[in-house]
N, C-alpha and C positions, 0 to 999 in steps of 0.2 A: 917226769923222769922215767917210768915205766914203760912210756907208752914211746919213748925214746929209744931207748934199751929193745921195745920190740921193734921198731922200724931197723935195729940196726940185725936186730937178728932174720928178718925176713933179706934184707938185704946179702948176710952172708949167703944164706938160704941160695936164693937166688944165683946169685956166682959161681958156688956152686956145682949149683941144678948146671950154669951154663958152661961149666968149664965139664964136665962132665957130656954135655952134648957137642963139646967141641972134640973129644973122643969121639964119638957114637961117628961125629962127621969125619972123620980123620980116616975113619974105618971102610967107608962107604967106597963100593970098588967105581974108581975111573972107568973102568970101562965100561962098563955097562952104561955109565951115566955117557960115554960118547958114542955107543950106540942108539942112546933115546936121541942125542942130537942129532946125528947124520942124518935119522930117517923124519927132520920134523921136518911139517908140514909149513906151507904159505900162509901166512896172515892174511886173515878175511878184508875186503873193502876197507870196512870202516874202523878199521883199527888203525889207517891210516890219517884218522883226519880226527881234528881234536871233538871235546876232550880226550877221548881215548888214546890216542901219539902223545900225547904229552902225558897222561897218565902211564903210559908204558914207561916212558922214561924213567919218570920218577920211582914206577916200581924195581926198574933195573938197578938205577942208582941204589934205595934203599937195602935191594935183597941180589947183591951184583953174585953173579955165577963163578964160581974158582973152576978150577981145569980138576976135582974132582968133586965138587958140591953143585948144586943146581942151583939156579938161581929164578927170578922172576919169572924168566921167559922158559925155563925150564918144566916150572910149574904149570905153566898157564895161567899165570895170576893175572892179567888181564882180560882173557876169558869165563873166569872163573868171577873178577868184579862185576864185568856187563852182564853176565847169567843176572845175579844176583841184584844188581840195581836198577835193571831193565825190570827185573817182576812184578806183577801188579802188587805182589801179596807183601813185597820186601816196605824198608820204613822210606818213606817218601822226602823223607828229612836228608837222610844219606845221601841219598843221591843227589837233593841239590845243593847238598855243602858240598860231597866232591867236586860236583861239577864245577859250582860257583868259583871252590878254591882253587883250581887252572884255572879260570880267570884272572884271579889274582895273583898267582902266581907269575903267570905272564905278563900280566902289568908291572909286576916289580920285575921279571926280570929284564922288560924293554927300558925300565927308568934306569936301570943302574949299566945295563948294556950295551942296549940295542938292539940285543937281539930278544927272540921268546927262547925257553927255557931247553926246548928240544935242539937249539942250536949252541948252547953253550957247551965249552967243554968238560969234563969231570971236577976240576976245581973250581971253576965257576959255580955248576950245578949245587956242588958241597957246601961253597961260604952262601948261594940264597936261600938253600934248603935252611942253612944257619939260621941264617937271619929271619926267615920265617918264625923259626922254633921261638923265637923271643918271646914272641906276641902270645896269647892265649887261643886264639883262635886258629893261629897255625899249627901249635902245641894239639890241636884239636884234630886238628884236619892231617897234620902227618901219625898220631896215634888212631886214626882210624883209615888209614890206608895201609900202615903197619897189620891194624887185628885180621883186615883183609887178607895181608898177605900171608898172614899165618892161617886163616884158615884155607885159603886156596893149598897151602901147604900139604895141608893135615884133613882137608875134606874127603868125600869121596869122592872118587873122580866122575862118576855121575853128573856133578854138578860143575863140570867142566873145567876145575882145576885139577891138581895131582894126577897128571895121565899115568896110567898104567902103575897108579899108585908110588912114583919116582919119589914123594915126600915121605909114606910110610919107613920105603926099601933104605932112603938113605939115613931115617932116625932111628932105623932096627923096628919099628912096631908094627904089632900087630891088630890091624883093625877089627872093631868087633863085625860080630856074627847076630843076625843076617845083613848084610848090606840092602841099600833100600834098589828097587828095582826101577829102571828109567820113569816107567808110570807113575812109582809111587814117592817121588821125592817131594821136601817138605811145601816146595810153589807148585805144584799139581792138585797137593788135597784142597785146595779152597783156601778161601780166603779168612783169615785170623776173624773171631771176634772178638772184640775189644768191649768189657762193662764197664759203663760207669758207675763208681761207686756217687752216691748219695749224702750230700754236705750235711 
């Protein structure tokens, strides 16, 4: 019963926290944010061809842009996922469940369509992204493209998300002090080591 009681109070918690950040975004001036648009830039080669087009998609759909909030493409959340799972130093696991899961994602969505998933349109997209969520492993694979996309959000832009800090500016925050410098960010210092602990 306790232990009820707290899941429901983290839950108000939470609401909250996010009705609260739907202020902070309410606030966030339009313009500035259609000024970052106007001047973006072209999408590199291979953002064109999967996985990466199809994980664009999906990060649009999830984190779609309103006419004064910024969205996936705003961020650079897809720049900001290849930095990071391209690294030699990142978890090697990552990379091939996202990868793996546009695979599977496309698979279901040619069985149920015809088409892959970058061809469907917004409702389409919504009921397979659905239907994924069922299973646990897509439960998996869209909460880890989701944590992606908040960190591209909220990273520094160093690491090729948050351009010009667009994620800070639109949640009011202020990053801490020092930021790390192009040289010293965390996939430059070498490579993790990892102990094994001793049965």
């Amino acid at each position: 019963m306790n232990s009820e009681r707290q899941v429901l109070v983290t839950r108000r918690e939470f609401l909250s926290r996010l009705a609260a950040l739907g202020a902070l975004a309410a606030s966030y001036p339009a313009l500035a944010l259609q000024e970052r648009r106007s001047g973006a830039v072209e999408a590199p080669d291979w953002a064109g061809k999967d996985p990466w087009h199809t994980l664009t998609a999906v990060q649009q759909h999830l984190f779609p842009a309103g006419e004064d909030t910024p969205g996936a493409a705003d961020i650079h959340a897809i720049q900001y996922l290849r930095n990071t799972l391209d690294n030699p130093a990142a978890d090697g696991e990552d990379r091939e469940f996202v990868v793996n899961g546009v695979g599977w994602l496309n698979e279901l969505a040619q069985e149920r369509t015809g088409k892959p998933f970058i061809k469907l349109d917004e409702t389409q997209r919504e009921e397979l992204l659905r239907t994924i969520e069922q299973s646990r492993a897509g439960r998996n694979w869209l909460s880890l493209l989701l944590t992606y996309l908040l960190e591209a959000l909220l990273a520094d832009p160093v690491y090729g998300g948050n351009p010009h800090g667009i994620g800070w500016q639109w949640l009011q925050h202020q990053p801490g002090f020092p930021r790390p410098p192009a040289d010293k960010t965390w996939y430059r210092l070498g490579r993790p080591v990892h102990f094994q602990r001793k049965a």
